[in-house]
C-alpha positions in Angstrom: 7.2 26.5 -12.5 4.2 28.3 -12.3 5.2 31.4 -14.7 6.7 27.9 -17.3 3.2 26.9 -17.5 1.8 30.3 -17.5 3.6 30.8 -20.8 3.3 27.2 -22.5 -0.7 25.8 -23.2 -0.5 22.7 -24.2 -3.0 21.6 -26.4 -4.6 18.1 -27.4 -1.9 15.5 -28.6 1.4 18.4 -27.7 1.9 17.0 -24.3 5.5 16.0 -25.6 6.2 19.5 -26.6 5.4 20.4 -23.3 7.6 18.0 -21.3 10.5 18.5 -23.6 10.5 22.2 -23.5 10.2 22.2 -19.7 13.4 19.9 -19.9 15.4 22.4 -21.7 13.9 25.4 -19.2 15.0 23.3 -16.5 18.5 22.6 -18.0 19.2 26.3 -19.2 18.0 28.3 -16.3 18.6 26.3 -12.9 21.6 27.2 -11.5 24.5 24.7 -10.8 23.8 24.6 -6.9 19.9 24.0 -7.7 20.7 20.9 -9.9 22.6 18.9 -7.6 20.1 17.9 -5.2 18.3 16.2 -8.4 14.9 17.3 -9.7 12.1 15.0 -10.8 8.8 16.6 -12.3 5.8 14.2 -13.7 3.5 15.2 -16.5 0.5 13.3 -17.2 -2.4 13.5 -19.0 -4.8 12.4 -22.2 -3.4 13.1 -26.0 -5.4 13.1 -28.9 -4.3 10.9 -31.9 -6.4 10.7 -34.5 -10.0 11.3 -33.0 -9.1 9.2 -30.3 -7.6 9.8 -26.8 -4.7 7.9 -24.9 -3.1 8.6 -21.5 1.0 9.5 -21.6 2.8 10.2 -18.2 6.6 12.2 -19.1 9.3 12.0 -16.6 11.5 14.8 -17.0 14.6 14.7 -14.7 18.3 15.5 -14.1 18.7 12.4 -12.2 19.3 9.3 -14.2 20.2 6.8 -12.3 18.5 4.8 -9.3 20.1 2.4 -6.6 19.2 -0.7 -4.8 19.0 1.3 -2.0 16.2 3.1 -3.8 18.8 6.3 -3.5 18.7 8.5 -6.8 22.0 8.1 -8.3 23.8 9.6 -11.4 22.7 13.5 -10.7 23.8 15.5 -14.0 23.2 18.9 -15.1 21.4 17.6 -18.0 17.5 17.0 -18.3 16.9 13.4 -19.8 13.1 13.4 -21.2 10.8 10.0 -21.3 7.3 8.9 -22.1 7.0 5.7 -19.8 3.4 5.2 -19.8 2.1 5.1 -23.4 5.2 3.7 -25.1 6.6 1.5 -22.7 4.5 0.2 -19.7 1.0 0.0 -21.5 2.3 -2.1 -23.7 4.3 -4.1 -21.7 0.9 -5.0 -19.4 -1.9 -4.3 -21.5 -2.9 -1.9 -19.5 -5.8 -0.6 -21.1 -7.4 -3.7 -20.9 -6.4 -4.2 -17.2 -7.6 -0.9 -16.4 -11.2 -2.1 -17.2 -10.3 -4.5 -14.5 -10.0 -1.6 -11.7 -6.0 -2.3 -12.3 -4.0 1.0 -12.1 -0.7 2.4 -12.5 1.4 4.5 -10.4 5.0 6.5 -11.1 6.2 7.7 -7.5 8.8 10.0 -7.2 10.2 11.8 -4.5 12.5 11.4 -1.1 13.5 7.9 -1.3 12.5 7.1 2.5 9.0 8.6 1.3 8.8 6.7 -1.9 10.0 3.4 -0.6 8.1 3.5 2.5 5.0 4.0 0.6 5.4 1.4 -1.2 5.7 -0.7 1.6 2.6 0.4 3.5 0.9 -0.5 -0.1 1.3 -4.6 0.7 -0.2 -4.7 3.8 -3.0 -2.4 3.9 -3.9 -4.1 0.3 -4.4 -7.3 2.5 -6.0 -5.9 5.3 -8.8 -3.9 2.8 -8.9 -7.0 0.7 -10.2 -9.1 4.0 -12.5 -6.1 4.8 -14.1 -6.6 2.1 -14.5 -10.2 1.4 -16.6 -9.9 4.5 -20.9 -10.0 2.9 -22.3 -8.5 6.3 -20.3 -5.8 6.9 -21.3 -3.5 4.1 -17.8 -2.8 3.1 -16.4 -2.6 -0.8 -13.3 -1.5 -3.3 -13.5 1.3 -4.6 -15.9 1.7 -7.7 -15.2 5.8 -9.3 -12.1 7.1 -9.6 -13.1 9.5 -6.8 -13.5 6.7 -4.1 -9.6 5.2 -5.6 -8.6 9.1 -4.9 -9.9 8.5 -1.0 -7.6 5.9 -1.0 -4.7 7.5 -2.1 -4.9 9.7 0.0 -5.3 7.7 3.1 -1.8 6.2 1.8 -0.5 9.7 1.6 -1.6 10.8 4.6 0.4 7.7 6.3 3.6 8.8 4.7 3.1 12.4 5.5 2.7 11.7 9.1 5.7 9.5 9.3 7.8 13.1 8.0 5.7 15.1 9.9 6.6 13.0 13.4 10.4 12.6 12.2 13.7 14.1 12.7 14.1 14.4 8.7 15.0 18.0 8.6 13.3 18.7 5.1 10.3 21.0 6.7 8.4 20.9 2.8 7.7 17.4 3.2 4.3 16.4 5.4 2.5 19.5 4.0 -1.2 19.7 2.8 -1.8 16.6 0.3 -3.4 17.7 -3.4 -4.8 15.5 -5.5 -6.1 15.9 -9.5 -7.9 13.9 -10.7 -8.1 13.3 -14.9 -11.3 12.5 -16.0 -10.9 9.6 -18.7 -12.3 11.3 -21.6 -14.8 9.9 -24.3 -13.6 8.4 -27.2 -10.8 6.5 -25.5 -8.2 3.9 -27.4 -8.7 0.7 -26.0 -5.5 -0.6 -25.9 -2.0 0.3 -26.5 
């Protein structure tokens, strides 16, 4: 992955270029064995369109199905390519409107006892923070920067990591050190989808 991105800059507004070559890398040069466990790789960030910028999020997988159970399904040795956050779920909520009411978005991914016990651990601790703070004396508050949301993600993270970390699951990669980017929202943003 790292000599792919080594060898493709991506430049304001080519995101897509990125995530679809990546897609055909992935396709051509993993072998049969390394596709069947499934592979799912995220690609986000801002694309400029004409003098203004908007966020898109790729999902670039082999995977294309999902169960219930929240077990992928449908592993192929084809790379399917989609934008999901510009051209379907913006729209679909208005999100760049909501997101100037501290709403946010998140695309999880991942071991599905990982992914669906995260989200999980989301409702309640959103209850407990949200009672924290409704409390005037105790100095408490939601998040205001992006920075502060990132402390909070991670807390999450750190949660699910543990769970791995203090488990029989015999994958030794997951639990490791957590990383977080943050995307600054640039200026000159569209304001709404």
């Amino acid at each position: 992955m790292k000599l792919f991105i080594s060898q493709h800059t991506v430049s304001a507004g080519d995101l897509a270029t990125f995530a679809y070559a990546l897609g055909k890398a992935l396709e051509l040069e993993m072998l049969p064995e390394e596709k069947k466990s499934g592979s799912l790789v995220h690609i986000a960030g801002y694309v400029k369109d004409k003098g203004r910028y908007h966020a898109e999020f790729y999902f670039v997988r082999n995977v294309h199905g999902i169960a219930n159970s929240g077990e992928y399904t449908d592993i192929r040795n084809d790379f399917a390519v989609s934008e999901d956050f510009w051209t379907r779920d913006c729209p679909r909520g208005n999100l760049m409107d909501a997101f100037q009411r501290d709403v946010y978005q998140l695309y999880i991914n991942g071991f599905p006892e990982g992914r669906i016990g995260y989200l999980a651990l989301q409702a309640p601790l959103t209850m407990f923070f949200s009672e924290v703070w409704s409390q005037p004396t105790w100095g408490f508050r939601p998040p205001r920067t992006a920075g502060e949301t990132a402390e909070f993600l991670k807390l999450y993270m750190t949660v699910i990591t543990t769970l791995f970390r203090v488990s029989d699951y015999p994958a030794r990669f997951i639990g490791g050190k957590i990383q977080l980017l943050r995307i600054a929202q640039p200026k000159r943003i569209v304001t709404s989808c």
